[in-house]
N, C-alpha and C positions, 0 to 999 in steps of 0.2 A: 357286329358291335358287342362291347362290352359293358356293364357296369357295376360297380359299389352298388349294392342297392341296402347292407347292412354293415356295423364295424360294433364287435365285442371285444373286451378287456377282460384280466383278472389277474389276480396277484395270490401270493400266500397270505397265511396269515400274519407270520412272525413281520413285521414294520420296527426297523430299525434306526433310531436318529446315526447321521453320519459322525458324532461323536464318537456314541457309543461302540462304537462300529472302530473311531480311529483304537480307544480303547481294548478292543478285543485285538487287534491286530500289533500293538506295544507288547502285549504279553505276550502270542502266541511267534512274533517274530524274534522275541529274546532281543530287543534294540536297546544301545545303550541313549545317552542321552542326547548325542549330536543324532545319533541316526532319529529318533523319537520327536525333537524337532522338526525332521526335514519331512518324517510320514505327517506328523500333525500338519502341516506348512500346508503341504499338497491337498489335504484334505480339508484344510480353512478355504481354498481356491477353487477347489473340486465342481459347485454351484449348485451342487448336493447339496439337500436338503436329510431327506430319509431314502432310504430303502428296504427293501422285499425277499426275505430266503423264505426257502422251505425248511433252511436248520433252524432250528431253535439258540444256538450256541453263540450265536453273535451278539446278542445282550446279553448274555450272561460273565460270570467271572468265575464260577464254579460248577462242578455238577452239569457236565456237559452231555451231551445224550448222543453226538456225532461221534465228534473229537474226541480222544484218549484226555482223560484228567491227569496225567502228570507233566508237571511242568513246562517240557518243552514240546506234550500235546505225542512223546513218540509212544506203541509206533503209531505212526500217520496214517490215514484212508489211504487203501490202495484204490486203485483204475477200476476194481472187479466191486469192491466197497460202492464206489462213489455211483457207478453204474447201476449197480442194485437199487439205489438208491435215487434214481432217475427215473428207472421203471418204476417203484414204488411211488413218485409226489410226481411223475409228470399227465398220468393220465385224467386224476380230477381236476387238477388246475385248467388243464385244454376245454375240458366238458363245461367247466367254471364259464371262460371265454367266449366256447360256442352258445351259449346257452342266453352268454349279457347279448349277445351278436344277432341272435336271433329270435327272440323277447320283442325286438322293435320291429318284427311283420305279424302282425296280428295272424291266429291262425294258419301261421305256417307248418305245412309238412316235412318231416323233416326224410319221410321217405321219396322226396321228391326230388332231393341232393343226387346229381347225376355224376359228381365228382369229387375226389378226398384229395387234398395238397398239403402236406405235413410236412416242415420245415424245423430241424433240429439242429444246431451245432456242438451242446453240450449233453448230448447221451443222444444212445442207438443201442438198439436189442432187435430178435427177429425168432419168431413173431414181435411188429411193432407196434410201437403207439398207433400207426394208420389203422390196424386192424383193434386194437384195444377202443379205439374212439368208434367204429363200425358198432362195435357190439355195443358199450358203454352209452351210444346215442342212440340204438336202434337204428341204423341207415341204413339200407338196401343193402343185402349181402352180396350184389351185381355191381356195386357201385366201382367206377374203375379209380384205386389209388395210386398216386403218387407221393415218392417220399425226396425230399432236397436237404442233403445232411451236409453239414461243415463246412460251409461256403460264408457264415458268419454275417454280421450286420445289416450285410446288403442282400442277401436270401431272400426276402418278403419280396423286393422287386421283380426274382426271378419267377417266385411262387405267381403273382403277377400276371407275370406275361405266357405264364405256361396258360392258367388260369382263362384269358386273353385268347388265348389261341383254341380253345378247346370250346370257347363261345360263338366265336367266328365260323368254327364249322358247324358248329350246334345249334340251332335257333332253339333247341329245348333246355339248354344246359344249365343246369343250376351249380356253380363250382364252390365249395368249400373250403377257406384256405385255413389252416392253423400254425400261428409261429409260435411255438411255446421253448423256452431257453431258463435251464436252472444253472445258470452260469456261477452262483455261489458254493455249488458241490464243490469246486475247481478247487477253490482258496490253496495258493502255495507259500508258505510260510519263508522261504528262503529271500535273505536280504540281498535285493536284485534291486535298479529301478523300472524294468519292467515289470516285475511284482508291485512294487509300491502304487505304479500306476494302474493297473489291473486291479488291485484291492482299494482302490481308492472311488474308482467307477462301476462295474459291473455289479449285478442284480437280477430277479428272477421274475418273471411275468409270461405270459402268455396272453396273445389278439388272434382273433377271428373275422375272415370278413369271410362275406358272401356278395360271391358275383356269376351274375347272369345274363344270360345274352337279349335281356330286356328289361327294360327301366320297371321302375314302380313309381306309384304317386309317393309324393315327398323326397325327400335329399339323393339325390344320385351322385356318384363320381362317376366319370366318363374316362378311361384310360385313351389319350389320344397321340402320344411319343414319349418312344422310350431313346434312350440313349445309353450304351457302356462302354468306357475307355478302360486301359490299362496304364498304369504309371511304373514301369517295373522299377525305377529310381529307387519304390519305395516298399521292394520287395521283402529287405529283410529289415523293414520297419514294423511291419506286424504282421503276426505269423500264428496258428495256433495248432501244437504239436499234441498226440497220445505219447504220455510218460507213463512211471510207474506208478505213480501217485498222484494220479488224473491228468487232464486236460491243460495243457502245458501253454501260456499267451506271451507271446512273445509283442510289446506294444513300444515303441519307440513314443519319446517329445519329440521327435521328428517328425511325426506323421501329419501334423496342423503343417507343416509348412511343404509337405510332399503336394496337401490338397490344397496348398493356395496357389501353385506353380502350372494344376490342372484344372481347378476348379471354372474360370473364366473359359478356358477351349471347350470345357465339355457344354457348358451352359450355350454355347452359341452355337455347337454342333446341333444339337438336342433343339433349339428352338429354329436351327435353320429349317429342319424336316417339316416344319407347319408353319416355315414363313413369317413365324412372330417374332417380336423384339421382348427383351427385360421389360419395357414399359407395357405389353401387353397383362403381366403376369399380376395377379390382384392380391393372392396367397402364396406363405411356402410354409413346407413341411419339410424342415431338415433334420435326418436324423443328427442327433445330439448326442457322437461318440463323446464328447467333451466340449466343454466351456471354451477351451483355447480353439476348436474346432469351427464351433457355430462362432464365433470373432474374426477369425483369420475369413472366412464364408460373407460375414457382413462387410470385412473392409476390399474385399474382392469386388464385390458385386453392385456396393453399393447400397446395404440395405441400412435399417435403423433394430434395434434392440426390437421394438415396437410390433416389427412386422415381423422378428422370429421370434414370438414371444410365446407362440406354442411348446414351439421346444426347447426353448429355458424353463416352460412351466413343468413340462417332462422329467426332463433334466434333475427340477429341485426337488420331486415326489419320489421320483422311480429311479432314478440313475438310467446309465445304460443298459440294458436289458437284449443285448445284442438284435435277432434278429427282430421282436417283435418291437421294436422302440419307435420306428420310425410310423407304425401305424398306432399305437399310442397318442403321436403325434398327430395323426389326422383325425382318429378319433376327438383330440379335446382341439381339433381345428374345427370340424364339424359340429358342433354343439353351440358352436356362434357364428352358423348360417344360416340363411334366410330365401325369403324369393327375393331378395333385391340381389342376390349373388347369382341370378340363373347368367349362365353361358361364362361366366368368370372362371379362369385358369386358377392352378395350383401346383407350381411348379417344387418337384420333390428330389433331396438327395439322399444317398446312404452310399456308405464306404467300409469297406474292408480288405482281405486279405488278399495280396499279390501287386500292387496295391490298387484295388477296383475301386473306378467311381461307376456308379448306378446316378441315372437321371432319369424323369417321370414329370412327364405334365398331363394333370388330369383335370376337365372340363366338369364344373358344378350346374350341375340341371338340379332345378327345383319347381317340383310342379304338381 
């Protein structure tokens, strides 16, 4: 067995209203005025509230400390720039999340952590982060790591079930997972609509859980079926490429309708494995790639604003935050449970590139 037995967050500091945000992107994309409309349009709908860089230059309008101050911002961060610059703001932000993650076991050791799960899509170096958070926490220098790079939004689920599996054989296993994503290094300025859509959503955060192959008193998740399809229909609906001048996203307005065409097969595959129906399920955790996303999700399934309203609340603070978003999501799911939720499901999705759905139902003990 497996379980959640903690979930940490953390973000940068720079907190950006999605304004100001459409503002920096008017400028820095040289848009005339029909194009300027149609960025601001997308970004009135977005369901963005703020977001979260580790650049400072996204509120600003001058005097930028990334980005080149002339006009059209050239030259531009290179691949090598943008990287540097990953390894530099990703390893306290991670330690940030470990730290909110494991604050809530009183008195824990953190040399006690039998396992490191480091999940990246937007930067890699090597020596990596796994080894920088080693030292940076003090963990056991024997501790055995694992690193899940580029696999994008739905990664946390795979970190998961590695996670899962390393419990199962472990009865002593304490496993660490960290998704930390600086998806705002990326920013490509070229007037695209998969740019317009990528700048309109993504943002930088980091979560941590901790899982063990034994409960503790108070809040548990209990990992009980996983499920993963592939939909290749909607292969080159999103896609995310290394260019010259970073981290390349390829995002179709197709993709909400890729996930409504699979969304319903994979829900019934995933709850055939433990014999439950939709009416079983009491919770959901969806990741919130997008507003048109978690909609197309509710008229599928049948649900109400009401009961995904974790990850609209997500959504409007954080934006999408690729792979760490969807436990953001259970985090502020978990903060309004109780013992009246013990043995209650919480059926969870996340989706990315190729075009992967990821499905998770996880059992709420509280005790």
């Amino acid at each position: 067995m497996s379980f959640i037995t903690a979930i940490g967050t953390a973000n940068p500091v720079n907190k950006v209203s999605q304004s100001l945000l459409a503002d920096f992107m008017v400028r820095a994309m040289q848009l005339d005025d029909e194009q300027t409309r149609k960025l601001r349009a997308i970004f009135r709908v977005s369901g963005i509230d703020t977001r979260y860089s580790v650049i400072d230059d996204y509120g600003k309008k001058e005097d930028f400390s990334f980005y080149n101050n002339s006009v059209d911002m050239e030259p531009f961060p290179s691949t090598r720039l943008r990287l540097e610059l990953f390894r530099e703001k990703s390893v306290a932000l991670s330690v940030a999340a470990v730290v909110s993650c494991l604050e809530k076991i009183s008195s824990f050791d953190k040399k006690s952590i039998t396992h490191l799960v480091v999940v990246s899509c937007t930067g890699m170096y090597a020596p990596g982060l796994d080894i920088d958070l080693v030292k940076s926490l003090h963990l056991s220098s024997n501790i055995q790591r694992l690193c899940i790079n580029f696999m994008g939004c739905y990664a946390a689920f795979n970190a998961i079930k590695i996670a899962d599996t390393y419990c199962q054989s472990d009865p002593n296993a304490k496993v660490l997972v960290v998704c930390t994503e600086l998806c705002s290094i990326h920013f490509q300025k070229e007037y695209s609509e998969d740019n317009l859509l990528a700048n309109a959503l993504f943002a930088d955060g980091s979560a941590a859980l901790l899982i063990e192959s034994a409960s503790r008193k108070g809040l548990n998740l209990k990992p009980v079926s996983f499920f993963c399809d592939l939909a290749p229909e909607g292969e080159q609906d999103m896609a995310w490429t290394v260019g010259d001048l970073g981290f390349e996203m390829r995002l179709s307005a197709y993709v909400p309708d890729v996930i409504r065409d699979g969304i319903a097969k994979l829900t019934n595959l995933l709850l055939q494995k433990i014999s439950s129906q939709l009416s079983d399920i009491s919770y959901y955790a969806i990741h919130p790639g997008g507003k048109k996303i978690l909609e197309v999700i509710e008229a599928e399934l049948g649900l109400t604003k009401e009961q995904n309203k974790a990850s609209y609340e997500v959504l409007k603070n954080f934006g999408n935050m690729s792979s760490p978003t969807v436990l953001f999501v259970l985090n502020e799911l978990s903060r309004k449970l109780n013992g009246v939720d013990d043995r209650k499901k919480i059926l969870s999705f996340a989706f990315g590139p190729g075009l992967t759905l990821e499905s998770m139902v996880l059992e709420i003990q509280n005790h």
